[in-house]
N, C-alpha and C positions, 0 to 999 in steps of 0.2 A: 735354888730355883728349880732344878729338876725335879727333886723331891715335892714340890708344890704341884709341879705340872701330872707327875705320877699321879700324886692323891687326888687333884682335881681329875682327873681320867677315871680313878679307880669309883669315885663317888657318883659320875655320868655314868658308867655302866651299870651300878647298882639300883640307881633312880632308873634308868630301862630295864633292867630285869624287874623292879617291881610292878611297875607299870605292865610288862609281856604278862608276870603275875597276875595280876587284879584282870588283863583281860581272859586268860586262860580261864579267868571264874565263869565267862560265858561259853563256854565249850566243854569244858571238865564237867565231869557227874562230884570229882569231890569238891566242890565250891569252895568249903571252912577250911580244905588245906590247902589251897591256894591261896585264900586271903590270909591266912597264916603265913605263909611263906612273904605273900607279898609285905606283908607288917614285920617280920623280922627282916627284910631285906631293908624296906623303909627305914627301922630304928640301927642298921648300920649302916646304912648313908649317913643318918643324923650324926650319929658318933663320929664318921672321919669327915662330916663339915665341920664339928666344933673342932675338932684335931685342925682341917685348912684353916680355920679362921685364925685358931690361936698361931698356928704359923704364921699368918700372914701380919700379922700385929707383932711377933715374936722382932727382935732386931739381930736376932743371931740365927744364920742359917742352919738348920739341921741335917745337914750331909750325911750325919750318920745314921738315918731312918732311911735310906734310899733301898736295901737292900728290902728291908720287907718292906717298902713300897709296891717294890715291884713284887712279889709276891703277891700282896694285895689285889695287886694289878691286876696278875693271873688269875686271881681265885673267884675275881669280879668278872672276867671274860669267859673264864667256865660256868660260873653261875648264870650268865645271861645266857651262853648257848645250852645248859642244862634246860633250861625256862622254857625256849623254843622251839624242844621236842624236835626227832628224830633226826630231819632234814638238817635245819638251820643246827641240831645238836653236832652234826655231826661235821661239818663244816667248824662249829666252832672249838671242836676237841681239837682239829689238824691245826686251827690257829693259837688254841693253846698248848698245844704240843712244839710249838714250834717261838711262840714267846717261852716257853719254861726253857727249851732249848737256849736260847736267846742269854733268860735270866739267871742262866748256871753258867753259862760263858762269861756273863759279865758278872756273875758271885766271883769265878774264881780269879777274876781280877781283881775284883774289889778287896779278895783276899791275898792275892799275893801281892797289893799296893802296901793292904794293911801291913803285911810281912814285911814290908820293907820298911816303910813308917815303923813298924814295931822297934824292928833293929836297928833304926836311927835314930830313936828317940822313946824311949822307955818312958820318959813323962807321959807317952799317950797309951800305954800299956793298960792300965784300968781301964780306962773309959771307952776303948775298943772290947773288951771285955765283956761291958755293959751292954755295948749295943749289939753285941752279938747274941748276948742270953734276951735282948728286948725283941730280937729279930727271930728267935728261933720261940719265945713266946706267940710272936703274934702270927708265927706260923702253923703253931698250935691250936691257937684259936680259930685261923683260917679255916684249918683240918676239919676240925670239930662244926663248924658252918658249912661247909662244904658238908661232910655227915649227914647234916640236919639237912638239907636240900636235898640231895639224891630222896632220902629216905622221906621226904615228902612229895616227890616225885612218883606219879602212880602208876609209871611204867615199871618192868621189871629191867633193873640195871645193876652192870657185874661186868666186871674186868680179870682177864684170867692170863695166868702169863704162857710161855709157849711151852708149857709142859702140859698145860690144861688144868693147874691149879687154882684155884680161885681166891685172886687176890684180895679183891673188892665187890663186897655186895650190896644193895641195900637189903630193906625191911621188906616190901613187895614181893622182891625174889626172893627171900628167905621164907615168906609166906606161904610159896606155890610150891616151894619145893619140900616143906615140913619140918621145916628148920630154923634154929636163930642163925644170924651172920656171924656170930662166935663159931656156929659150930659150922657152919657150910666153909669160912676163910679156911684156905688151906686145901679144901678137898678136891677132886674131881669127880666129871660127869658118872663114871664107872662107881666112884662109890655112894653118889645121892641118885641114882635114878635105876629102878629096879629091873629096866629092860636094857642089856648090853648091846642089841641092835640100836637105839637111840642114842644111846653112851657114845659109841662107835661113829653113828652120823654126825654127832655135833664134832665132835673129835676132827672128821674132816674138814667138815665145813671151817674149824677153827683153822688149821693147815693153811686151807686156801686162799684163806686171807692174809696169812702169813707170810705165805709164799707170793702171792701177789701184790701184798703192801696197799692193795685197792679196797675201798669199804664195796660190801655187798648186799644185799636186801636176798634173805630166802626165803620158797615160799608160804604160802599159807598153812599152819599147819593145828591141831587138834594137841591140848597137853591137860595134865590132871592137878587141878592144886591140890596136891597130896596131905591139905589139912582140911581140907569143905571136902575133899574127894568130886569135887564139879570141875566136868569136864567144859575150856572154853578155845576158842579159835584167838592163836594169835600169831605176829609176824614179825619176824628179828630182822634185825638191820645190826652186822659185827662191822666193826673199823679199826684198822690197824694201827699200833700206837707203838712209834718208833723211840730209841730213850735218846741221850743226846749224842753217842755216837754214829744214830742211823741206823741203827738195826733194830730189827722189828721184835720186842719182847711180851709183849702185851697185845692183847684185844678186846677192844672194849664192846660190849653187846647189847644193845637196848630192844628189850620186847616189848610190842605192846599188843593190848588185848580188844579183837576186834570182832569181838562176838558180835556185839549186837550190828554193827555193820554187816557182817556176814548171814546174821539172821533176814536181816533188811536184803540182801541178793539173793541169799533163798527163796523167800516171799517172792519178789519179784521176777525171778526162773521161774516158780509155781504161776503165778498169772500170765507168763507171758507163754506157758506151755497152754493153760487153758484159752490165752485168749486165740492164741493157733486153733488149737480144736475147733472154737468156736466159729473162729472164719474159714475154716478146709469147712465145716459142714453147712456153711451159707453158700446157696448155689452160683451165685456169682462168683467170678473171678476179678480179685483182688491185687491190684499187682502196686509196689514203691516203686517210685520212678523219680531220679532227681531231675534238674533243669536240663541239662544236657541229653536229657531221655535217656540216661542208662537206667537198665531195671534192675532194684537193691533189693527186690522182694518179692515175693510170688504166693500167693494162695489159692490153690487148685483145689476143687469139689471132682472133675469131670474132666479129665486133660484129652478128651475126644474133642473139647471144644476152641483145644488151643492151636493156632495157625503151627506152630511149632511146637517140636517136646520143650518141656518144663527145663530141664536141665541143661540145654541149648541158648540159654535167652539171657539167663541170670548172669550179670555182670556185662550184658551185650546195650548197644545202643538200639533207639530202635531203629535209625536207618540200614542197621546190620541185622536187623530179622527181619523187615516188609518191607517191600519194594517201594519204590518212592512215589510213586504215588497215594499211597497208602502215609507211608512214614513221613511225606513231607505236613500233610494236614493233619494229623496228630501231633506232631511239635508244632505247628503252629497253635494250637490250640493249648498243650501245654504251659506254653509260656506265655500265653493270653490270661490261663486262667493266675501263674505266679505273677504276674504283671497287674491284675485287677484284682487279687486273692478274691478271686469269682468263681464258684461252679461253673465250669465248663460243658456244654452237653454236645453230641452228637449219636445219629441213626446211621447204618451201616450194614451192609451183606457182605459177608467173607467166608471166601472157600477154605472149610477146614476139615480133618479126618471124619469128623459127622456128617457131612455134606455141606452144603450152603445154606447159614444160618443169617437169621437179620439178628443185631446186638447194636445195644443202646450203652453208651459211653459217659463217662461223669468222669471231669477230671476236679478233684477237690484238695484247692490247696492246704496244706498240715504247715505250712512253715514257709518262709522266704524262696525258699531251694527245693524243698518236697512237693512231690503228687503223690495225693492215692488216687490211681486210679481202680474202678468201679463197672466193669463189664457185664452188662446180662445179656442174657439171651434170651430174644423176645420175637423169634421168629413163631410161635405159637400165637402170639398177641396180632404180630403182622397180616399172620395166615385170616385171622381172626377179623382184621381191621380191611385184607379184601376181599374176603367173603360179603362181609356188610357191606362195602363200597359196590360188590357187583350187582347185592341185594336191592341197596339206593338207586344204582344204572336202571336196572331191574324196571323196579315201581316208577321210576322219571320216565323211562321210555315207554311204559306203558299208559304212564296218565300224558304223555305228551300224546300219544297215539289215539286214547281215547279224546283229549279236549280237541287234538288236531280234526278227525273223525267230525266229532259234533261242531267244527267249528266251520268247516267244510260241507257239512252235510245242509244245515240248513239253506246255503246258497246256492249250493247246487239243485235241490228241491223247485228255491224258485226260477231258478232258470230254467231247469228243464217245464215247468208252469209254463214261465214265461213262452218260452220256443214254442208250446204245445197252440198254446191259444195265436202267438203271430203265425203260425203256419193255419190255423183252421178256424178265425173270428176274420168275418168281412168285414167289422167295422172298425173302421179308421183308427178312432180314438180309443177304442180295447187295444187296436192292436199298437200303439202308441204310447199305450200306459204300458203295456208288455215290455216294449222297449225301453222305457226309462227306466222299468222293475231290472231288467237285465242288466243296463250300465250301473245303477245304483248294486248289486250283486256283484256285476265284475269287479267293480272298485275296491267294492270290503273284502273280494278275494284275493285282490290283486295287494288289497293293503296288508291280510295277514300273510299273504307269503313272505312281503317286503319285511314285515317286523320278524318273522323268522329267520331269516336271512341274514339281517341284523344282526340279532342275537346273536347267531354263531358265529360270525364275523367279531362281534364283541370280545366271546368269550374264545377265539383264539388270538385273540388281543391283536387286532387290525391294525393298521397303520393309524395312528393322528396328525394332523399337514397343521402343527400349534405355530401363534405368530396371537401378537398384540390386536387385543380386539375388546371394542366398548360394550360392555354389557348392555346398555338401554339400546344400542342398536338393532342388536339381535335381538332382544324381547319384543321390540315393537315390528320387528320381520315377522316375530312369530305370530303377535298379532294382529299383524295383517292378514297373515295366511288363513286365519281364522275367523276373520271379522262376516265370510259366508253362512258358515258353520251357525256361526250365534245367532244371527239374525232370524237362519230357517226354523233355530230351535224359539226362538220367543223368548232369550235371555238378555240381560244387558253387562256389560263388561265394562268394567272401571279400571283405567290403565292409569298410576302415577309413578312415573320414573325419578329418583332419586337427578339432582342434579351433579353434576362432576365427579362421578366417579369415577375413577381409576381404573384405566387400561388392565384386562389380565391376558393371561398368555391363555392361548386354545385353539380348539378346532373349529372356526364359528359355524362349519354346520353341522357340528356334533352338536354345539352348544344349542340353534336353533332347535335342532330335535327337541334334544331333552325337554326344553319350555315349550315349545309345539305338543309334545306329547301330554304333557302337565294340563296345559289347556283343552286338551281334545279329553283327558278324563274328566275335568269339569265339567265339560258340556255338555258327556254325556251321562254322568251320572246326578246332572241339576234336575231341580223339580221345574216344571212348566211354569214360566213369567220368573225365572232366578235367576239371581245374582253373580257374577263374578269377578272378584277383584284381584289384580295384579299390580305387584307394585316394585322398586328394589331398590334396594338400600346398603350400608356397608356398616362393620363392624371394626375393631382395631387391625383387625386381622383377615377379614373375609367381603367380599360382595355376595347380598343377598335378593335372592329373587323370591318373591313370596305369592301362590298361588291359592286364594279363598272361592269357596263356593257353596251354594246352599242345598245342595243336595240330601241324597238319602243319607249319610254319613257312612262309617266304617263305625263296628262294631271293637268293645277294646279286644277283647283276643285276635280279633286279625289283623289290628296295627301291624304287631310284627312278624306277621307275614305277605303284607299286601302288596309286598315287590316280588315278589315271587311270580315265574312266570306263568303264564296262564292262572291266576289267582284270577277271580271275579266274586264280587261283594253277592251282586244278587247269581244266588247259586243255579237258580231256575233259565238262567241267562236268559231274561227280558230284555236286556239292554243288548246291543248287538257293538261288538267289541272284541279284538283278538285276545285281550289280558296278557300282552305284550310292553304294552306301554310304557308303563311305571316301571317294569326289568329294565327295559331298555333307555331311560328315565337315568335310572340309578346308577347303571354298568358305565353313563358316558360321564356324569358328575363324578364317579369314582375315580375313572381313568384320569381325571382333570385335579386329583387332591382332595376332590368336597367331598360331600356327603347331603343326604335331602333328608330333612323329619318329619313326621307326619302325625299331625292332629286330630283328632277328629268328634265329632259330638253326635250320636247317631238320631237322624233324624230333623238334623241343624246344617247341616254341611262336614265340609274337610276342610284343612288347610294343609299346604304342601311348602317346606320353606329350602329353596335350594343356596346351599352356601360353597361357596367357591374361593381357594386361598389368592389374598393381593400378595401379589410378588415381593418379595424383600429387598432387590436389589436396586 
């Protein structure tokens, strides 16, 4: 039965070394000697199945095949750790060095049983005889398989004993060294290798292993196959191989050949020196930063630009180089943008050896755990961007000066008119009209200061007193408020209020405004006997207030800009109007979430549509 379980062991091993085989086909450059290897290892599986089976049908046990079973054993355990190269190789020599141990303790019992069996009974004399020559046979043949595997093995392999003799080579090693393994058995490094400093280093390195009984990996090194004469990069891995009484007499060394790996890191040092280059001479500053904000990497063009020296920072976090107010909102940002794998942007001024510069920030995720960040320096752009913005102050304060001017001037004109003829016309009703000229002047002056006032009030964002308010209320205040207005002018106004709409939140006399002002541009830019309708309604989303009229229209190019302040259609300013309205129009719908759009048809009228968001709540 043991012997069954043997062979059944040694036959699993050998179906997985073929199998490590055939898959080596896909990583090895020699594919045909692997699938060779794996097809001789396969047709000796075959061979000790047929061997199991006819045991297993046999009715007599064969006790005396156990000894080269277990050989087999061995030779099947070596051959799978040969198969899976270097690591698992090497692992697997300590476990067959230590079954062979194992299977020479239990030979020499099996032989001193036999020795005794002998001497009690000579009838088993022959036939112990036999199985010992069938056993030292099929150890033979092991041998010789064993042979044939190393030597199709495309590492360079060789076992030497502690004198530095070389016991066991294969063909590979034989190859590199310029030699058969007839002639290399036996030799040492001093007499195959023509430089005795090399002799000399493997010599020790053989020692070391020796002495320490630990396998070792040495490094990378440069060797000649002294029959191509081609120079390649390769890497040993020696292991100590102890015999059965535990002393270390052998070492076995497996090279292998790692040029092209080596060539593939060379490449890769050459790009990654050029792609250095390439980002030291991009002016931005480049810097790796994991999650935690420590900085892995730096790329300096200009280190007058860096808060810190260069050398100071690398391996630091950033709450250890910028103060926290600085370093608490760049990790947050960091980990906003690893959190959303989102470019991250921010603007920024910091005091650095250059002086105080503005820099623009991009943090751009590379990975789970990575930033690169992306610094420029763009305080030229800044400089650049408030020169313009004082250029804009500039030309706004002077067209507000001049529309202010002309917008002032004409009422002033007539007032001082006015005042000239109430102080020096006797008659009543001149000096009557004078007087209506006057309050009619005060009003439109009084009305542009008010929308001035306004405005600025707007644009440093006023207080708004928001609370639940019906839009058709307000609209129809505002049309009251106007209902003078339209009359004087000779228009008619059509008000249709949407029914039940829905309460929104506001200011309602911001809101009035706005529709008051909407209205007072109708009225005053309609033609003589026009039209004006108002109406409001709602969307899934919005109540809408819509203001039509039939006026002179808006031309297209200055749709968009006819909210603009002091903007006026007719440029001659006929129409007497602050060009306040529609800014202040728009800045309160804004404040409020809406937005107003504007139609127009020139010559036909405008339409104005004010939309406002219904609450979600």
């Amino acid at each position: 039965m043991g012997v069954q379980i043997i062979l059944f062991l040694s036959i699993c091993l050998q179906l997985i070394a073929a199998g490590a085989a055939l898959r080596l086909t896909r990583l090895s450059g020699h594919r045909t000697a692997w699938v060779l290897i794996a097809l001789a290892i396969t047709l000796m599986a075959a061979r000790r199945i047929i061997t199991f089976l006819d045991m297993l049908t046999s009715s007599t046990t064969q006790s005396r095949d156990l000894p080269a079973e277990l050989i087999a054993l061995v030779i099947s355990i070596l051959m799978v750790g040969g198969v899976l190269r270097i690591g698992p190789l090497l692992r697997a020599v300590e476990q067959s060095q230590a079954i062979l141990k194992q299977a020479h303790t239990e030979l020499q019992q099996q032989v001193q049983v036999r020795t005794s069996e002998l001497r009690a009974a000579n009838v088993h004399f022959s036939r112990e005889i036999a199985e010992r020559l069938g056993a030292e046979h099929a150890e033979r043949e092991q041998r010789v398989f064993l042979r044939q595997i190393i030597d199709a093995i495309p590492n360079l392999i060789y076992v030497k004993d502690n004198e530095g003799r070389y016991t066991l080579v294969n063909e590979r090693f034989a190859e590199v060294f310029g030699g058969s393994v007839e002639h290399i058995t036996g030799q040492t490094d001093t007499d195959l290798l023509p430089e005795p400093e090399r002799a000399a280093r493997y010599r020790r390195q053989d020692q070391i292993v020796i002495s320490s009984r630990q396998p070792l990996f040495f490094p990378v090194g440069r060797m000649q196959n002294l029959t191509t004469g081609q120079w390649d990069w390769y890497q040993t891995a020696k292991v100590p191989l102890a015999s059965p009484d535990g002393v270390v007499r052998h070492v076995l060394g497996v090279v292998s050949n790692i040029t092209e790996l080596k060539q593939i890191e060379l490449q890769l040092e050459e790009s990654r020196a050029a792609l250095d280059a390439v980002l030291k001479a991009i002016p931005d500053l480049i810097f790796r930063i994991n999650r935690d904000g420590t900085y892995r990497e730096a790329y300096v063009s200009d280190a007058s630009l860096l808060y810190v020296p260069e050398e100071t920072f690398i391996g630091k976090t950033i709450h250890e180089v910028f103060p926290p107010e600085i370093a608490n909102g760049t990790l947050a940002l960091l980990k906003q943008a690893l959190d959303t794998q989102e470019t991250q942007r921010i603007d920024y001024p910091l005091d650095v050896p250059a002086g105080q510069r503005y820099f623009e920030a991009r943090f751009v995720p590379t990975s789970a755990e990575d930033i690169l960040l992306i610094v420029r320096d763009i305080t030229q752009q800044k400089q650049l961007q408030q020169a313009q913005l004082e250029q804009e102050i500039s030309r706004i304060l002077s067209d507000f000066i001049t529309d202010a001017a002309q917008e002032f001037g004409t009422p002033l004109s007539v007032i001082k008119t006015a005042l000239y003829l109430v102080e020096r016309s006797p008659d009543p009703d001149r000096r009557a009209n004078s007087l209506r000229m006057l309050n009619k002047q005060t009003g439109h002056l009084e009305k542009l200061v008010d929308g001035m006032l306004t405005m600025t009030r707007l644009d440093q964002n006023m207080a708004f007193h928001c609370a639940p308010v019906d839009l058709n209320t307000v609209t129809q205040l505002a049309v009251d408020s106007v209902s003078g207005d339209v009359d004087e002018a000779g228009l008619t106004l059509d008000v249709q209020l949407a029914p039940d709409l829905p309460p929104i939140s506001g200011d309602e006399a911001h809101l009035h405004r706005a529709i008051r002002n909407l209205l007072d541009n109708a009225i005053l830019f309609n033609r003589d006997g026009g039209l004006i309708r108002l109406c409001t309604g709602r969307t899934d989303t919005h109540l809408m207030v819509k203001v039509c009229d039939t006026g002179i229209g808006i031309a297209p190019e200055h749709l968009n800009v006819v909210f603009q302040r002091f903007f006026r259609v007719d440029a001659a300013r006929e129409k007497r109007g602050a060009g306040l309205g529609l800014s202040i129009a728009l800045k309160i719908v804004e404040r409020h979430g809406g937005t107003i759009i504007a139609e127009s048809t020139p010559g036909e009228g405008s339409t104005f549509r004010v939309f406002l968001p219904i609450p979600t709540d």
